[in-house]
C-alpha positions in Angstrom: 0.0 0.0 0.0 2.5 2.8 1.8 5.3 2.0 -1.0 3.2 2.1 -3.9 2.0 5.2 -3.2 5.5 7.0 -2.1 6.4 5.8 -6.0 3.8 8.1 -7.4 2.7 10.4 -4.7 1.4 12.9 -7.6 -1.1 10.6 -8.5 -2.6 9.4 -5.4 -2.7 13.4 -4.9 -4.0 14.4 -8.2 -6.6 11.8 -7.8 -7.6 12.9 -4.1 -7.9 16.5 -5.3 -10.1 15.6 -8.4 -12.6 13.6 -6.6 -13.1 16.3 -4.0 -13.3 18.5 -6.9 -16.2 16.4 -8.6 -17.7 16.0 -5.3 -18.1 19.9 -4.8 -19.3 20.3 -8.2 -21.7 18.0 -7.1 -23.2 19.6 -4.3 -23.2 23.2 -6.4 -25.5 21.2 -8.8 -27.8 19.7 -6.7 -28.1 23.3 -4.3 -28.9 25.1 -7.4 -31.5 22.9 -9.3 -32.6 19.7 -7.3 -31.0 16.2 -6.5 -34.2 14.7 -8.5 -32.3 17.2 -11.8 -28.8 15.6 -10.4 -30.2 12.1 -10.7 -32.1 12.7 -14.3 -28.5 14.0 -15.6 -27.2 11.0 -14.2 -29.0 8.7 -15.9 -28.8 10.5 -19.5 -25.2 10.7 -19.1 -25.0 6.9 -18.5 -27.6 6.4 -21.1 -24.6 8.9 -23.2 -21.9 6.6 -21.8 -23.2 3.3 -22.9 -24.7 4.7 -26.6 -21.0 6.3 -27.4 -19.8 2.4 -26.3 -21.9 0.6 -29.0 -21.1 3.5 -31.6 -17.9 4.7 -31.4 -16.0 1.4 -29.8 -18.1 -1.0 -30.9 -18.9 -2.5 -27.5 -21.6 -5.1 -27.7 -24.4 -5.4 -25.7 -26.8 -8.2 -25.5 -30.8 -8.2 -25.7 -31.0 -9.0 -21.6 -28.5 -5.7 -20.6 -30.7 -3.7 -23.4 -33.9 -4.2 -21.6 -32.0 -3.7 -18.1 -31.4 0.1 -19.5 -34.7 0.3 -20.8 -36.6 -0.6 -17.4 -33.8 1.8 -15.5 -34.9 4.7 -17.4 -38.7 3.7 -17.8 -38.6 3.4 -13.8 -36.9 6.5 -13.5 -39.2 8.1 -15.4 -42.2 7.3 -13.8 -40.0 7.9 -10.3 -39.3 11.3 -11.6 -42.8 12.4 -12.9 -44.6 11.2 -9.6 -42.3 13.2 -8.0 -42.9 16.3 -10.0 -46.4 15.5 -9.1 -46.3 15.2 -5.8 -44.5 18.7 -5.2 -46.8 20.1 -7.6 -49.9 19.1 -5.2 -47.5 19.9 -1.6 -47.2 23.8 -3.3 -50.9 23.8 -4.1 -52.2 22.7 -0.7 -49.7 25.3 1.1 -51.3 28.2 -1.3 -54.7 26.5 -0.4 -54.1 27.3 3.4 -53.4 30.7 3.0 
């Protein structure tokens, strides 16, 4: 552990100092729009990730993992659009009170 890293301190560094990076980028993301807008861009990009696979590398992917995407974004779909819904009708009862 110790010695491999003392070979390439710069990199165990770099690598420490770009994930806290990523991480703070993060947490400006989701404090200016929403984690539900964090998790939809999360799921396009990997939707991005595994379409530039197939096109530009040539990565294959079978019928089973195909339908695994599909029902992950289907699901998320849904997931998201209840949500929507559900803070659409929280606003609307707090207006109704006052």
């Amino acid at each position: 552990g110790w010695a491999l890293m003392w070979q390439a301190p710069w990199a165990f560094f770099s690598a420490f100092f770009m994930s806290f990076l990523v991480n703070l980028s993060c947490f400006f993301a989701i404090q200016t729009t929403s984690s539900l807008t964090f998790k939809v861009a999360g799921c396009v990009k990997n939707v991005a990730v595994v379409w530039y696979g197939v096109v530009a590398h040539g990565d294959h992917i079978s019928v089973l993992q195909v339908l695994g995407y599909f029902v992950s974004v289907v699901g998320f779909a849904v997931y998201s659009r209840l949500k929507m819904i559900q803070g659409a009708v929280s606003r609307a009862s707090k207006r109704k009170k006052e």
